[in-house]
N, C-alpha and C positions, 0 to 999 in steps of 0.2 A: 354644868355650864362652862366652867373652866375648859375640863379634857375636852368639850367640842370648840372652843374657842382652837386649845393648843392642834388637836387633828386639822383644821380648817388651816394656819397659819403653815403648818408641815407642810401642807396639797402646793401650797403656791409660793414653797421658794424656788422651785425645777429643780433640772438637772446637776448633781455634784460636778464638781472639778473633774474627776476621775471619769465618772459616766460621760462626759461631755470628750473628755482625750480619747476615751473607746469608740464615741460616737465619730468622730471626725478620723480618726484611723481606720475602720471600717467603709468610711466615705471614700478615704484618699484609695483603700485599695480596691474599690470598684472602680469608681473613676478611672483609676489608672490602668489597671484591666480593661475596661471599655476604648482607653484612649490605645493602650495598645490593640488591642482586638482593631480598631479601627483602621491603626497604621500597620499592621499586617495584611490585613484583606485592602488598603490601599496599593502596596506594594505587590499585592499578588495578582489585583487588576492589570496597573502597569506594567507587570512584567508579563502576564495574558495577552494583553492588548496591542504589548510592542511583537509580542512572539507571531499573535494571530498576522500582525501589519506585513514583517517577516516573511510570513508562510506565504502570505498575498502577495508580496512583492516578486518574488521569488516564482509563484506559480504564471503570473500574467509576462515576465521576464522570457521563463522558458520556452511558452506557449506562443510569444511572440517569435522569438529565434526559431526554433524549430518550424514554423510554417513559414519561411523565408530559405532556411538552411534545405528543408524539404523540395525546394522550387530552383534549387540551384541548377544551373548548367541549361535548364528547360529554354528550349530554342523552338517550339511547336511542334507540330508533324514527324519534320525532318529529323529530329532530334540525333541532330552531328554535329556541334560548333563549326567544324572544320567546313559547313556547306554556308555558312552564315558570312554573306557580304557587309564588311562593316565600311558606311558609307560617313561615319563621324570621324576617323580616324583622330583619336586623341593618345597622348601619353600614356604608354602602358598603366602606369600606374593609378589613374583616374578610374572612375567608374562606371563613365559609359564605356568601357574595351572588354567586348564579350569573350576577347579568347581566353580568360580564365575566369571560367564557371567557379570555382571557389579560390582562395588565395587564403595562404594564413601568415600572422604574425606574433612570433614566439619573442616572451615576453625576455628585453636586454639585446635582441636581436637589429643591426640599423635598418635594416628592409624586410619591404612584404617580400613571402617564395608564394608564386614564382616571377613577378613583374621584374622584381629587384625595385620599385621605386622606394622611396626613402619612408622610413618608418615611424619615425619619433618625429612627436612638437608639431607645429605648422606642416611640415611638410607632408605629413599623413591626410591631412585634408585639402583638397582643390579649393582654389579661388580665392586663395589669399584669405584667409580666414583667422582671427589669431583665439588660437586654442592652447590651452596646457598642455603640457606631454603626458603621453599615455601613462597611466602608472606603473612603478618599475617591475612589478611581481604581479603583471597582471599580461594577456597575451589579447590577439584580435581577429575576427576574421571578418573577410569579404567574400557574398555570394552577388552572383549576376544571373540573371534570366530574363525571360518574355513572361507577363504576369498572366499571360492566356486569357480563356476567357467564360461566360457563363451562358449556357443553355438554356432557356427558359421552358420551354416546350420539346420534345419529339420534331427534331427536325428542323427548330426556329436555335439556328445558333446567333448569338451577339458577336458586332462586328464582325460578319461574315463578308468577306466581297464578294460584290457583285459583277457579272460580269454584262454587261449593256453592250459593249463592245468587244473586240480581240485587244486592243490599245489603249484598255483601261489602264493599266499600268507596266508602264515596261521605261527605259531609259529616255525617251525623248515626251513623253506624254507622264509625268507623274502623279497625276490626280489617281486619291484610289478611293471607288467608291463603295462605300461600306452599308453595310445593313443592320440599323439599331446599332449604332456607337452608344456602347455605355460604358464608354468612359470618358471623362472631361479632358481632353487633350487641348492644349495650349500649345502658342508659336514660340519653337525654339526646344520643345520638348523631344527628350530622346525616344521613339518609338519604334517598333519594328513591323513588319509585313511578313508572313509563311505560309509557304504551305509543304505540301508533303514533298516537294522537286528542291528546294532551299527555301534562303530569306535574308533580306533587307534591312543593315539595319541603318535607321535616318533619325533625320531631326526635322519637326514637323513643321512646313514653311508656310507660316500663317494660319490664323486659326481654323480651323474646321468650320467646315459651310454646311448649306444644303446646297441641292440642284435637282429640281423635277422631285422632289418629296425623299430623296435618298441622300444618305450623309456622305461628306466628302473630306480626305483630306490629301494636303498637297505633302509632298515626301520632296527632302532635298535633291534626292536622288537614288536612283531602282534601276538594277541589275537585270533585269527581265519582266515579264507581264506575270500576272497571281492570277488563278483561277479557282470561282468556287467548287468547282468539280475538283481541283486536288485540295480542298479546306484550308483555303487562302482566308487567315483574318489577319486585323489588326490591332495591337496592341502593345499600350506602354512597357517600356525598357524599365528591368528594376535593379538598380546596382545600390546595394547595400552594404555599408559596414558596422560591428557592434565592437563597442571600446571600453574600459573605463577608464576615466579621467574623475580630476577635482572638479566639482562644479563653482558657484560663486561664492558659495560658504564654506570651503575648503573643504566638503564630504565627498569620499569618493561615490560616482554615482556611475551607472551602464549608462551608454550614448547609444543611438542610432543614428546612423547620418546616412541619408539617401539623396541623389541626384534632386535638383528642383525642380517642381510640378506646378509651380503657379508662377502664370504671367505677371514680370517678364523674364524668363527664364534665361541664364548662362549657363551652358550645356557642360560647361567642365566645373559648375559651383555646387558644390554640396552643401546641405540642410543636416545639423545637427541635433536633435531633440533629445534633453536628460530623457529615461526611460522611469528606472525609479532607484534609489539613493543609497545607501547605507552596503553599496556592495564593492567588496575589499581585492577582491581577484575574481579573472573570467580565466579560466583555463580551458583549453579544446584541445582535443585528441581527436586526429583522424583515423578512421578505420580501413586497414589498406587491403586489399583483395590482392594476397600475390601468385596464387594459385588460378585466379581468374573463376570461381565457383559462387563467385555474388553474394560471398560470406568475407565476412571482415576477419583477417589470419592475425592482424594484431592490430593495436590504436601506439598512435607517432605524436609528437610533437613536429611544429611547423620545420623543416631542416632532417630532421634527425632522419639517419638510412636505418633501412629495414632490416630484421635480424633474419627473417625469413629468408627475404633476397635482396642483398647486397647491393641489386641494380636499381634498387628505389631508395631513394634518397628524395624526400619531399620538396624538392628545388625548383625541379622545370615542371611543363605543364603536362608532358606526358607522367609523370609523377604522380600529381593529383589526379587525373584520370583513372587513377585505380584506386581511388577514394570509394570506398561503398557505405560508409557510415560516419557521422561525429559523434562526439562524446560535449557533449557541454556538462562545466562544474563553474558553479558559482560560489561562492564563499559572501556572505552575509553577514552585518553584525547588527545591532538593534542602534536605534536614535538614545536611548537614553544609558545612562549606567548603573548598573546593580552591587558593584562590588561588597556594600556595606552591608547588607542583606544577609552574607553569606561571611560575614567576619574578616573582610578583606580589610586591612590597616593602614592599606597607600598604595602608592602606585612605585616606590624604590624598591628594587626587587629587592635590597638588602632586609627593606624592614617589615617584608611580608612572607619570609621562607614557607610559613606553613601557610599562605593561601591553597586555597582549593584550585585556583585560576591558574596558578605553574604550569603544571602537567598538562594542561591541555593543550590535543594535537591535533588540528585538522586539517584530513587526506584531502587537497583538491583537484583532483585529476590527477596527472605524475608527482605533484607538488605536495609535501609536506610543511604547513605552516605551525608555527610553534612562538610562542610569546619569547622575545630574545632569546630565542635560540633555545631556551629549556623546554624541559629537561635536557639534561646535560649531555644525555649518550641514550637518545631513544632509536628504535631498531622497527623500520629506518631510520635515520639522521634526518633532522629537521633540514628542508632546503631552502625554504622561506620566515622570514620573520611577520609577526605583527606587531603594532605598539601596544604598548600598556595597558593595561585600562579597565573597566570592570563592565564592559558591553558584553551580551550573550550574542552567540556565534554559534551558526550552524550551514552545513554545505548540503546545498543542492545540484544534483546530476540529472540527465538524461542523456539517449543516444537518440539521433537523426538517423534515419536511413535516408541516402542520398540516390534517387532514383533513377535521374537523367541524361547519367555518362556512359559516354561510349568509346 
């Protein structure tokens, strides 16, 4: 009776001291295994998630420019700027002025080549606008064209003119009337008229009508009569530039600024919209054709003269005429920062020598960017810096073939 007393009394004092310290050391090191397993695949998300945002940013970036950069110089039919009446007559350096199909600005540079209009801060943009200054290791360009137009059918072109009369449109009669305008044209918009003999370019005086079931619109003024028998249409003017600038929250971001398209439109006022953010340099290289074989012999900076031949130097506009390709490079870095991830110790380059984030160099276009300057003597030589910091960074390229000079 006793020994089952004493056995029963044993069952229920628990767990020793000992076995109770084993018990909770064992806990703390799942726990904390699980807590890290946690904040690894946390951090490995966010660094997926910022990479993939990145990759998107970067691809809708390019994709943009290059169908803009692709459409450069295009004046319709006629496709010779030099046939193009420009009936807006504004400052060269705005961007309703067709006669430079593309225009570039190389970054520390005070003017676009070839307008010469002034480069930096406000004065880059029309219409009194106030904007930051481009960034200073970052370059810009401008393309101009006629945005053409869309087929539907075999035969059934959009904004086709009509021709009802001989004196549909010519200098003293400017109404011109069009077939299936699909595009939304507003008063004061810069638009043009071609066909295959030249073309017109205007500002659209008043909004677009009908008359007798056919659409109509009035032109400030036309050089001669359009017939659809030479594929006389009509269609908005697109003068574009891509920049980076700070936006509001002091991130550098890509801009596009195009002329204004909704009423009520100031013909020399540009519209600037962020594109998308976190991007640190736009570098472009033209591809110069100096052999004249519609192959690019080398890629320039906006300025710089040609090692080929000597007679091209990227200034005037016969210059850019022998443009047959660009090179876009973007340089990108993520929203957030990683450094700690990776054993980074701060941001004083004193007190991080052995970061992993030193040595890294990246090519963007001619441009060699490099964290202050280090490494010390890399081959090439850094020509760019960037700040500090523990953001992932990667560059994106592509080349435009520019189809529409002549």
């Amino acid at each position: 009776m006793n020994m089952v007393g004493r056995f029963s009394a044993s069952r229920v004092r628990g767990l020793s001291l000992i076995e109770l310290l084993v018990a909770l050391a064992l806990g703390g090191i799942l726990m904390g295994g699980a807590i890290s397993l946690f904040v690894n695949n946390r951090a490995t998300y966010e660094i997926t998630n910022d990479m993939a945002r990145l990759q998107e940013s970067a691809r809708f970036a390019l994709q943009l420019m290059s169908q803009d950069i692709r459409m450069a110089g295009y004046v319709g039919c006629v496709n010779d700027v030099t046939k193009v009446n420009d009936n807006i007559d504004l400052d060269e350096g705005q961007l309703a002025n067709i006669t430079h199909g593309i225009e570039g600005y190389e970054s520390g540079d005070a003017a676009w080549s070839p307008s010469g209009h002034l480069g930096e801060g406000d004065a880059v943009i029309a219409g009194g606008l106030d904007f930051n200054a481009f960034m200073a290791d970052s370059d810009g360009i401008t393309v101009r064209y006629f945005a053409g137009n869309m087929q539907r059918t075999a035969g059934d072109i959009d904004n086709e003119v009509v021709n009802a009369s001989p004196d549909d449109a010519n200098a003293t009669n400017t109404v011109i009337q069009v077939r299936a305008l699909n595009h939304d044209l507003v008063d004061g918009q810069a638009a043009a008229v071609s066909d295959c003999g030249g073309a017109d370019l205007f500002t659209v005086n008043g909004d677009p009508g009908e008359v007798g079931g056919v659409d109509t619109v009035n032109a400030s003024a036309l050089s001669r009569s359009y017939e659809a028998l030479n594929r006389a249409i009509v269609t908005p003017f697109m003068g574009v530039r891509y920049f980076v600038r700070r936006n509001g929250a002091n991130v550098p971001a890509l801009y596009r600024s195009t002329l204004g398209t909704e009423a009520p439109v100031v013909i020399d006022e540009e519209v600037a919209v962020e594109l998308v953010d976190g991007v640190q340099s736009l570098q472009i290289l033209y591809g110069v054709d100096a052999n004249r074989d519609g192959l690019p012999d080398e890629f320039l900076s906006a300025g710089q003269t040609s090692v080929v031949d000597a007679n091209i130097k990227l200034t005037t506009r016969n210059d850019y005429l022998s443009v047959v390709a660009v090179r876009i490079s973007l340089l990108l870095a993520t929203v957030d920062e990683f450094g700690n991830l990776y054993g980074d110790t701060g941001l004083d380059a004193a007190a991080d020598q052995a970061s992993p984030w030193d040595d890294r160099v990246y090519d963007v276009g001619a441009e060699r960017f490099c964290r202050n300057g280090r490494p010390a003597a890399p081959d090439p030589a850094c020509t760019r810096n960037f700040d500090p910091d523990r953001r992932q960074r990667r560059v994106f390229q592509t080349t435009v073939a520019v189809r529409n000079f002549q």
